[in-house]
C-alpha positions as CSV (number, residue, x, y, z in Angstrom):
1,X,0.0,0.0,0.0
2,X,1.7,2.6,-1.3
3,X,-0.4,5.5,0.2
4,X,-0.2,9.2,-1.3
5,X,-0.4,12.2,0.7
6,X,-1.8,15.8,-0.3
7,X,-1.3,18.5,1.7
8,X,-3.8,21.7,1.5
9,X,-3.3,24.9,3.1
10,X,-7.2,25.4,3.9
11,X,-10.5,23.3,3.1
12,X,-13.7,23.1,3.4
13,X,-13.7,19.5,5.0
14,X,-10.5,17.0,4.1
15,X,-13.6,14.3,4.8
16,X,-16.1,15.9,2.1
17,X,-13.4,17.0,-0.3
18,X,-12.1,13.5,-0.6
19,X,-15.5,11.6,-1.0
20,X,-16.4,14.2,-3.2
21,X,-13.2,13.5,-5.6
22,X,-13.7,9.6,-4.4
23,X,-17.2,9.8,-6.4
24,X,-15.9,11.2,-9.7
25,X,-12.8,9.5,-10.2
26,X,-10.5,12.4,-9.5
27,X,-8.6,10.7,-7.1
28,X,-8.2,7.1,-6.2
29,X,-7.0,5.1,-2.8
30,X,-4.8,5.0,-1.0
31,X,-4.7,8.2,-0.5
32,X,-5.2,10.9,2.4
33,X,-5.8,14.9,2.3
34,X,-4.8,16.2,5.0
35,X,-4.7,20.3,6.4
36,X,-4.5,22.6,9.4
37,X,-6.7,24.3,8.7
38,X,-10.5,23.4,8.1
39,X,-13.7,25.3,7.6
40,X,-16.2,23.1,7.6
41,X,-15.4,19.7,9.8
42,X,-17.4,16.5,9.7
43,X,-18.5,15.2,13.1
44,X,-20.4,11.9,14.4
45,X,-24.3,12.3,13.3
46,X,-23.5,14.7,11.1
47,X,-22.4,17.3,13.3
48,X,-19.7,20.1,12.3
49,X,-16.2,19.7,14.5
50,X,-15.0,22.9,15.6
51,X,-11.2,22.9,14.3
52,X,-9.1,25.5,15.6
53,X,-6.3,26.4,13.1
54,X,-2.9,24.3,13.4
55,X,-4.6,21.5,14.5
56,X,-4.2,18.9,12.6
57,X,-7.4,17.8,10.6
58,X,-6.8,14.5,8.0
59,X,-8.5,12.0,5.9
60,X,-7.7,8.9,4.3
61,X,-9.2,6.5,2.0
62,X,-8.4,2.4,1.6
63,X,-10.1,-0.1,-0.9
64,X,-12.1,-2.8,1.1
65,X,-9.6,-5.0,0.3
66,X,-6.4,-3.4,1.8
67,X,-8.3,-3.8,5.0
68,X,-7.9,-7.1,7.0
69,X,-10.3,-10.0,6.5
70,X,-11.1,-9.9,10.4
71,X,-12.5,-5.9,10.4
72,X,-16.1,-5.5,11.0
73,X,-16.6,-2.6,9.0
74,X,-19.5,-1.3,11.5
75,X,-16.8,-1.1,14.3
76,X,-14.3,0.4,11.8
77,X,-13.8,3.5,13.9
78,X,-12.8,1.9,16.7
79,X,-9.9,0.0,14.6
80,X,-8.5,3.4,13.2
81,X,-9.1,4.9,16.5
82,X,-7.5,3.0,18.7
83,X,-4.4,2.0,16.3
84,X,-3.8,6.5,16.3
85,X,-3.8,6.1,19.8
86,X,-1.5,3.5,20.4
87,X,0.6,5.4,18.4
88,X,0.5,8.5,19.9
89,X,1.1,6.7,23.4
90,X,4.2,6.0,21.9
91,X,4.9,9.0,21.7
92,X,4.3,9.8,25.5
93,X,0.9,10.7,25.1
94,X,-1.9,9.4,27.8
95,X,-5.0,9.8,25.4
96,X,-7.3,7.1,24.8
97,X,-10.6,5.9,23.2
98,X,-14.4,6.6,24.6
99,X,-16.4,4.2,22.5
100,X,-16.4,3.9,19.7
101,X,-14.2,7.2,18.1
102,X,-13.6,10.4,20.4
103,X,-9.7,10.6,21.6
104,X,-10.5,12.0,25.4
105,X,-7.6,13.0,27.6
106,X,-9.1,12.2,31.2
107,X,-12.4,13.7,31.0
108,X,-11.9,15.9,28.3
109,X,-12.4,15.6,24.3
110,X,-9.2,16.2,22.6
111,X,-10.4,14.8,18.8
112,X,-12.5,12.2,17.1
113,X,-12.8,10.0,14.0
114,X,-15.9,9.3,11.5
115,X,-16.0,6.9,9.0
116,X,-18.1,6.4,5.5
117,X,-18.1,3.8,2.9
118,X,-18.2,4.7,-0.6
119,X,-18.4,1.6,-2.8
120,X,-15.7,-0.3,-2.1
121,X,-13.7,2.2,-0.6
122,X,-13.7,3.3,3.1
123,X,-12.6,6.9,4.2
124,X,-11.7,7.6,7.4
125,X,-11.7,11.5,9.0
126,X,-10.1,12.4,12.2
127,X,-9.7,15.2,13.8
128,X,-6.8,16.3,17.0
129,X,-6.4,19.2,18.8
130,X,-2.7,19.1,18.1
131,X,-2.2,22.9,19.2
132,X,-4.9,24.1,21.2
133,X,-8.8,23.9,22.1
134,X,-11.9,25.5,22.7
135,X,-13.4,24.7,26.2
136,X,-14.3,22.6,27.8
137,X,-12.1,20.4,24.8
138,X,-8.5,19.4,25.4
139,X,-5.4,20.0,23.5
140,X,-3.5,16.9,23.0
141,X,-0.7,16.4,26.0
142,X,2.8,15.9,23.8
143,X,3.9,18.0,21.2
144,X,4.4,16.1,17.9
145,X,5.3,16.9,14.1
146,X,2.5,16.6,12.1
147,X,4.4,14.3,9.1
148,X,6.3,12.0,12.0
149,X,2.7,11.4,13.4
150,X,0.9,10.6,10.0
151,X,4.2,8.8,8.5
152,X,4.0,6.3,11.7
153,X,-0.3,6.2,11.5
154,X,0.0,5.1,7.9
155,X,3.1,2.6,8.3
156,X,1.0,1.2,11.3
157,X,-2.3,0.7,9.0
158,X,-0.2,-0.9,6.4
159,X,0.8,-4.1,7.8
160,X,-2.2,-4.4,8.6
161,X,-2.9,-5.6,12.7
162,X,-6.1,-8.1,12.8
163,X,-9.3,-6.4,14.0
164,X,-8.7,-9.3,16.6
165,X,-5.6,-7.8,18.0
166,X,-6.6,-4.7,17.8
167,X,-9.9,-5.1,19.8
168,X,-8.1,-7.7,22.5
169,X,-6.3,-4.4,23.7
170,X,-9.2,-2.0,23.2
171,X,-11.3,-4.2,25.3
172,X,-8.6,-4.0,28.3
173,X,-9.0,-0.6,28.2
174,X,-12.8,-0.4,27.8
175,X,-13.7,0.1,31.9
176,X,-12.8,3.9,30.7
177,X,-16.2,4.4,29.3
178,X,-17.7,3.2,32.4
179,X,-19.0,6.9,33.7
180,X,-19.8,8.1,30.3
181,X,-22.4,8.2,27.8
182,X,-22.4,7.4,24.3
183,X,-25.1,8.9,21.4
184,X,-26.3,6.3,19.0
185,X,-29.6,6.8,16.3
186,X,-30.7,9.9,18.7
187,X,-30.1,8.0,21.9
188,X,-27.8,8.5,24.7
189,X,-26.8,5.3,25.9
190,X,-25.0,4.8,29.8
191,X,-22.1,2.7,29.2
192,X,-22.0,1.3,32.2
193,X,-25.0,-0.8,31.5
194,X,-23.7,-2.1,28.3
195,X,-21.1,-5.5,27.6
196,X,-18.5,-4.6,24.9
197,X,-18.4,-7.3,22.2
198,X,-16.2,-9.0,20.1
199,X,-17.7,-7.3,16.8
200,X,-17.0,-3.8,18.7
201,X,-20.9,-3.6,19.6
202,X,-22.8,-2.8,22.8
203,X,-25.3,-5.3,24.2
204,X,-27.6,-3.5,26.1
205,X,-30.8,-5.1,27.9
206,X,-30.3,-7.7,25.0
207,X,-30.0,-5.7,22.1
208,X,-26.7,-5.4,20.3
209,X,-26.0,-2.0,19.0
210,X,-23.4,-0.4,16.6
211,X,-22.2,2.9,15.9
212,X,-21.5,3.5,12.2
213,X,-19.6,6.4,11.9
C-alpha cells in the first residue's frame, strides 16, 4: 500500500473534499488529504467539529480490500481509533478511546474520527487538537510533528494488525467508558450498563448495538 499524501493549506472538510473526488474518479486510494486548517469539519451524526487552526485535521481513503479480513466494518472507527492512539502513546501521550471514536484526555475531548463507505472504498476522517482547544475540549498532552505522526499512522495501518488484535487491547481498556455516555440513532446510551463485544458492539438489555460512523 503505497499510500499518497496531499497537503492543503485550507479546506472546506479533508472528509467531504475526498469523497467528493472519491465519487468522480479524481482521485483514487490510497490516499489521504490532509490540512490545518478546516472550515467546515465533519463530526459523528452529522455534526460540524469545531477545528481550531494548526490543528491537525486528515482523511484517508483504503479499498475494502487493503483492509484485513477480520475488520467489522461497522466497528471500523474503533480500529483506526485505537491504532492512532496506540501510536500516539508512543509518543508519551496518555490519550485514549471513549467508545467507539472520540480521543478523550481524562475527561476531556481532545479529537475524534468518522467513517463512511463509498463503494468499495472506506474513508476515514479524524480530527486532534494538536495545538490548542476551545473549552471545555483538550489540546493533545505531547507535542508532535504533524508528518512523523501521520508517517507512523500510515506505516501502522499498512501491515495491517487483525481487527482481533486490535480489539483484545481495546477491550482492556474499555472500563474507561464506564462513567460516560455514548449517542447512538438519537439516543444517549450509559455505558456502564452495556457488555462490549467482540464485533465492537454494545449489548444493552439484550439488544446489540453499533455505531456507524
Amino acid at each position: 500500500m503505497a499510500l499518497e499524501i496531499r497537503y492543503f493549506d485550507a479546506i472546506a472538510s479533508t472528509q467531504k473534499a475526498l469523497i467528493a473526488d472519491l465519487k468522480v474518479g479524481k482521485v483514487n486510494p490510497p490516499i489521504a488529504y490532509v490540512t490545518n486548517k478546516q472550515l467546515q469539519g465533519v463530526g459523528s451524526r452529522g455534526n460540524s467539529w469545531i477545528g481550531e487552526d494548526g490543528n491537525l485535521f486528515f482523511s484517508f481513503a483504503l479499498r475494502l480490500d487493503e483492509l484485513p479480513d477480520d475488520l467489522p466494518l461497522a466497528s471500523a472507527s474503533i480500529y483506526f481509533s485505537f491504532i492512532l492512539k496506540e501510536v500516539l502513546a508512543s509518543f508519551g501521550s496518555k490519550v485514549w478511546i471513549k467508545w467507539p471514536n472520540d480521543f478523550y484526555l481524562g475527561q476531556n475531548k481532545c479529537g475524534g474520527c468518522v467513517t463512511n463507505k463509498v463503494v468499495d472504498t472506506l474513508v476515514c476522517g479524524i480530527g486532534l487538537n494538536t495545538k490548542k482547544a476551545p473549552k471545555p475540549f483538550a489540546r493533545l498532552d505531547i507535542d508532535i510533528n504533524d508528518a512523523s505522526l501521520l508517517q507512523t499512522y500510515f506505516a501502522k495501518l499498512e501491515s495491517k494488525p487483525s481487527w482481533k488484535n486490535i480489539f483484545s487491547k481495546y477491550e482492556i481498556e474499555f472500563y474507561k467508558n464506564n462513567s460516560y455516555t455514548a449517542h447512538v440513532k438519537n439516543r444517549i446510551i450509559d455505558v456502564r450498563n452495556a457488555r462490549l463485544l467482540e464485533d465492537g458492539a454494545l449489548e444493552i438489555d439484550g439488544e446489540r448495538i453499533y455505531s456507524i460512523r
